[in-house]
N, C-alpha and C positions, 0 to 999 in steps of 0.2 A: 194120299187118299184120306176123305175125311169120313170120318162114322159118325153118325147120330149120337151125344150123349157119352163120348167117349173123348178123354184128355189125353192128347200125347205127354210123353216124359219131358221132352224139349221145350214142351208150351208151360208147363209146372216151374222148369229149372229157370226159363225167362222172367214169369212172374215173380219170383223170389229173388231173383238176380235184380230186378227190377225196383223190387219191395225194399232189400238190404242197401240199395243205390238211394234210395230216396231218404231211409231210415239215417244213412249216415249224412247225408246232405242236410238233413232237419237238425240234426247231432251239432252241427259246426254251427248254427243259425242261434239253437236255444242257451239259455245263460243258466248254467245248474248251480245250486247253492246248498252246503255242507255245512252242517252244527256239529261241531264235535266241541265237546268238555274236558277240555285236558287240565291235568292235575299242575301245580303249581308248585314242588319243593323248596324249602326253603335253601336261600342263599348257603354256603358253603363257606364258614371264618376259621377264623386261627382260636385256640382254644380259650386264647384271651378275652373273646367277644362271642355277644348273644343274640340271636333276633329275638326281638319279645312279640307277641300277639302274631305270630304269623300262618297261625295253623287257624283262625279264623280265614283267610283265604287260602282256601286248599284245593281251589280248582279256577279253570276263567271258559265261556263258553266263547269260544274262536267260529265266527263264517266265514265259508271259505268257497269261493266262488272261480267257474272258468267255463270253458263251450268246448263240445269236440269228444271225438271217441276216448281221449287222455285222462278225462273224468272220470272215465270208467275204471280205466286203467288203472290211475292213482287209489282208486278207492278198494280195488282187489288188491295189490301188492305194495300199498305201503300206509304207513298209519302213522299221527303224529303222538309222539311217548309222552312228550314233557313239555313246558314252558319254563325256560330259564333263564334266570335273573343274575347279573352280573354284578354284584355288589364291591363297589372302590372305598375301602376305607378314609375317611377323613385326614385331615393332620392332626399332628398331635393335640395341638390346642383347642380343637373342636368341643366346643360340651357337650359332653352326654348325659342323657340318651339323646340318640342322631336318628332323626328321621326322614328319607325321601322317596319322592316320589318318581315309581319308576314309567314311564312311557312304555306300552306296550307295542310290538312292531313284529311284521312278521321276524325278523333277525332273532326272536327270541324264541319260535320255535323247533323242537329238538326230534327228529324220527326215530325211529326205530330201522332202519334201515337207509335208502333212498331219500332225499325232498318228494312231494309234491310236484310231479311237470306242469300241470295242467290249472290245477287249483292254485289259488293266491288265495292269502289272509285280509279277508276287507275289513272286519270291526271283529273289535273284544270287548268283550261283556264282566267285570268292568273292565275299561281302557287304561286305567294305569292301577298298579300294585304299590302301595307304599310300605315300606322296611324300615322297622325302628330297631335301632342298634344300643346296646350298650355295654359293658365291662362287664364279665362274668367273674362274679367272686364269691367263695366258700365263707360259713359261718358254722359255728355249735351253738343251736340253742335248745329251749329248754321244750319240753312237753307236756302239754296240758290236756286234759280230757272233757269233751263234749256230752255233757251231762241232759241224760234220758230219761225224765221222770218227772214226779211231782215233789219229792223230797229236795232239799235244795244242797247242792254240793258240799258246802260246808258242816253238814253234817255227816258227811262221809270220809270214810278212807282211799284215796285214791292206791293203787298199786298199776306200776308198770314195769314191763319187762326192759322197755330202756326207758330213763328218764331227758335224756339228749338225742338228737338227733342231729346230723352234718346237711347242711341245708346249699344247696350250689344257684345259680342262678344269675340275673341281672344287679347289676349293684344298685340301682335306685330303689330295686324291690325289698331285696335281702336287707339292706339297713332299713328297712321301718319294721323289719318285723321282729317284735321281743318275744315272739315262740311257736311254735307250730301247735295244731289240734287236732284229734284224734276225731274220728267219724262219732254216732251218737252210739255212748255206753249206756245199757240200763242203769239205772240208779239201784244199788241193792241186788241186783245179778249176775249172774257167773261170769267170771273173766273171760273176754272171747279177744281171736285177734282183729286187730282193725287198723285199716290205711292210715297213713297222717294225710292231711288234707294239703292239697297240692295251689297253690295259690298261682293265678297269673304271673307270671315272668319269673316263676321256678320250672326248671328243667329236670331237680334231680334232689331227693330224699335219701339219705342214707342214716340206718334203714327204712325201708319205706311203708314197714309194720310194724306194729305193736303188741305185744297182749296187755291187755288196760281191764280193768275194774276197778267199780266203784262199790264198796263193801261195808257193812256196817263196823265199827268199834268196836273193837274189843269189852265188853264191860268192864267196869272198875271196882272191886266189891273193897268195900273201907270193912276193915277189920274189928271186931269189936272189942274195945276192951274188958 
């Protein structure tokens, strides 16, 4: 029997039935597309070797395209963690520093669980990551301080709590340099501590503070006779 103005249960359950029938039919039809930014770690070497400059790319924005209820799916229960880079050390004879260039490809993404079913990786933003490699070797040098002021250095007293530093890093890097430098000391101000300054393709200061001042002289009184 039909009432004026009134919906059966059965007529509601059809059009929804009907609704989520078409909604998933459109689902297999449309092409969905994913921007995720995944972070980029660097390569993983033997102690002997260093990547230099690689924490300027420290992410890549990956699309990641597919059709279908899967998309959905993929995107609730799994997530990509990493992109990882496979680095093959050269022969011996190679000179360094070594540098190449790596091709980006879905193979080099890394989950956190499950792949992706549904989604594939179409472009990376940039397309290839290049890795410049070379000999990681220790040095002692000396310590010099970054003078803060209008008075000029050499009329002061420099004081520091270490005068050396162990300096670790790339070897192309570490042999140009005849010393490391302190952040900016006031000239004529209280001893404070302060960083040494960490230069491209060093990885490691030891130690990696100082206390530094630059101090006036002692006077010199000449005695009379």
């Amino acid at each position: 029997m039909w009432v004026k103005g009134k919906t059966y249960i059965w007529q509601w359950v059809l059009a929804m039935f009907i609704s989520v029938t078409l909604w998933i039919i459109s689902m297999n039809d449309i092409q969905f597309e994913i921007i995720e930014k995944i972070p980029v770690p660097a390569p993983v070497l033997s102690d002997d070797f260093i990547v230099i400059d690689y924490e300027r790319q420290d992410s890549v924005s990956v699309v990641f395209a597919g059709k279908g209820l899967g998309v959905l799916r993929d995107q609730i229960l799994r997530k990509p963690e990493i992109l990882h880079i496979n680095v093959t050390l050269p022969n011996q004879e190679q000179t360094y520093p070594y540098s190449r260039s790596h091709e980006l490809t879905e193979s080099n993404v890394r989950f956190s669980g499950n792949r992706y079913s549904s989604l594939s990786a179409i472009s990376f933003n940039p397309q290839a990551i290049i890795v410049t490699i070379d000999h990681r070797i220790s040095r002692i040098l000396p310590v010099r301080i970054n003078a803060d002021g209008s008075l000029p250095e050499r009329y002061l007293w420099p004081v520091l709590s270490n005068t050396v530093v162990q300096v670790t890093g790339a070897r192309s890097i570490v042999n140009q340099l005849d010393s490391c430098y302190t952040g900016n000391v006031v000239s004529g101000g209280d001893r404070v501590e302060t960083v040494i300054e960490k230069p491209d393709g060093i990885n490691n200061i030891n130690p990696p503070s100082v206390i530094a001042g630059l101090i006036y002289p002692v006077p010199v009184i000449e005695q009379m006779q």
